[in-house]
VEXDREN-2710 file (C-alpha; in Angstrom, 1 decimal):
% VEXDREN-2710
k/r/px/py/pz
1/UNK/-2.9/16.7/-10.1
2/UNK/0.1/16.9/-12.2
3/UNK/2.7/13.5/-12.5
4/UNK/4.9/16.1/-10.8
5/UNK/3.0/17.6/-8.0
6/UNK/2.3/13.5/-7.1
7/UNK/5.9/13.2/-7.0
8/UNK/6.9/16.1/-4.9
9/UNK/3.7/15.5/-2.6
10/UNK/4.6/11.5/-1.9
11/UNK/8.2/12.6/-1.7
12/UNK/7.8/15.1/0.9
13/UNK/5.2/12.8/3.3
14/UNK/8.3/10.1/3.0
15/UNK/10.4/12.8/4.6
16/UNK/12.3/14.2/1.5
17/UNK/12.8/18.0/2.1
18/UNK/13.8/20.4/-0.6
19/UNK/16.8/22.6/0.0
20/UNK/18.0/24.6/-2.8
21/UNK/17.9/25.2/-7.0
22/UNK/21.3/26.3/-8.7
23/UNK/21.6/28.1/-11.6
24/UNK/18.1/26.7/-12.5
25/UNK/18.5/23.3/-13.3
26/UNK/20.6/21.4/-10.4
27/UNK/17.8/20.0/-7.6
28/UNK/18.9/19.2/-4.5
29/UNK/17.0/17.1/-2.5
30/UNK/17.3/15.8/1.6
31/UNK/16.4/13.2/3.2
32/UNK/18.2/12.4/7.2
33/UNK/20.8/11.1/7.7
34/UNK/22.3/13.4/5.3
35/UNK/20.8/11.7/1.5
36/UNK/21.4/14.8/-1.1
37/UNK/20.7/14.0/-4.5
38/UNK/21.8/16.5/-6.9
39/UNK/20.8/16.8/-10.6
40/UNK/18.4/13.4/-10.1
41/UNK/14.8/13.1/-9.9
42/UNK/13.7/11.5/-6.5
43/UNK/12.2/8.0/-6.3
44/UNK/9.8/7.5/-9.3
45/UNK/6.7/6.9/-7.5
46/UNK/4.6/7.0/-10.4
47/UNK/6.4/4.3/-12.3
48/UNK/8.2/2.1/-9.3
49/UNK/6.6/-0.5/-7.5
50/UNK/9.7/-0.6/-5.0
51/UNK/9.5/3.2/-4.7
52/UNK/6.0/3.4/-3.7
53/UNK/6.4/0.0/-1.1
54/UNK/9.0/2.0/0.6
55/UNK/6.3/5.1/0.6
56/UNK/4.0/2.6/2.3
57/UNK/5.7/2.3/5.4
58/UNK/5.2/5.5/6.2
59/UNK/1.8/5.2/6.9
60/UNK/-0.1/4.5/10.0
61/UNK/-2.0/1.2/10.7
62/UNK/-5.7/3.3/10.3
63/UNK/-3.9/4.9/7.1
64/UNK/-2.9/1.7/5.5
65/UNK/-6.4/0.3/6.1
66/UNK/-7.6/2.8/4.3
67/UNK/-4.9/2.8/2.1
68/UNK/-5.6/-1.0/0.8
69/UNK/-9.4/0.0/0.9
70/UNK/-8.9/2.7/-1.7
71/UNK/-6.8/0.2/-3.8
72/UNK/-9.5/-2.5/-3.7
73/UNK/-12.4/-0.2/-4.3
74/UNK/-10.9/2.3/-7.4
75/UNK/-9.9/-1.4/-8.8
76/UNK/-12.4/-3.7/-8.2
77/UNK/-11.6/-7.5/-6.9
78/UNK/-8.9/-8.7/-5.1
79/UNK/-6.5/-10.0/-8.3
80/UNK/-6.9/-6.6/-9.5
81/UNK/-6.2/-4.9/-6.2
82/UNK/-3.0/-6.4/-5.9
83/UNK/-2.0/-5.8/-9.3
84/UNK/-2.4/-1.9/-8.9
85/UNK/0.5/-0.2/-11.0
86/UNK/2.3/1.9/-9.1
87/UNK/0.4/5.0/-10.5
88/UNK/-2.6/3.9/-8.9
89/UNK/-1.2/3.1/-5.7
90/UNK/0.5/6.6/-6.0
91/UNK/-3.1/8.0/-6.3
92/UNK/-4.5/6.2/-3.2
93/UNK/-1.2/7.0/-0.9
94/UNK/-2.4/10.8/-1.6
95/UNK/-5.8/10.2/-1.0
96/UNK/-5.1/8.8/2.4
97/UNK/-2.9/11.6/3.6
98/UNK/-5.3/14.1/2.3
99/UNK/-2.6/15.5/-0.4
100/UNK/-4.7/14.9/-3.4
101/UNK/-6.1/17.9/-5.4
102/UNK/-8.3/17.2/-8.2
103/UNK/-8.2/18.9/-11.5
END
């Protein structure tokens, strides 16, 4: 799965809604109440810790359980687990809400 289609996929399950391309290059982004980002990238999952914490709350209590279980088993023991970059907790997040498409 491309960096990008991770992106868009995490963005869209944290309620991010795309509304419109301009002349090609302008993206324009939505998220109620009224959050329209235009010309910017949306939160950098991949790379952002913070980003992918604020992902995290979108989940359900069974999906974060399964969430943290991902984590720990991709990564092995608990120090490791916690210190998953925010790539590989980008991965799990789409595992859990069944958005990840292998390649």
């Amino acid at each position: 799965m491309t960096p990008e289609k991770q992106q868009i996929a995490i963005a869209e399950a944290c309620g991010w809604k795309w509304e419109a391309r301009i002349k090609g290059s302008i993206k324009v982004w939505n998220k109620p109440p009224l959050m329209v980002f235009y010309d910017r990238e949306l939160p950098d999952y991949l790379t952002d810790l913070n980003a992918m914490h604020e992902a995290e709350k979108v989940l359900n209590q069974k999906q974060k359980e399964d969430y943290f279980f991902i984590i720990f088993n991709f990564y092995g023991n608990w120090p490791k687990a916690i210190q998953a970059t925010a790539a590989q907790r980008a991965r799990a997040f789409l595992r859990v809400i069944e958005k990840w498409e292998s390649e």
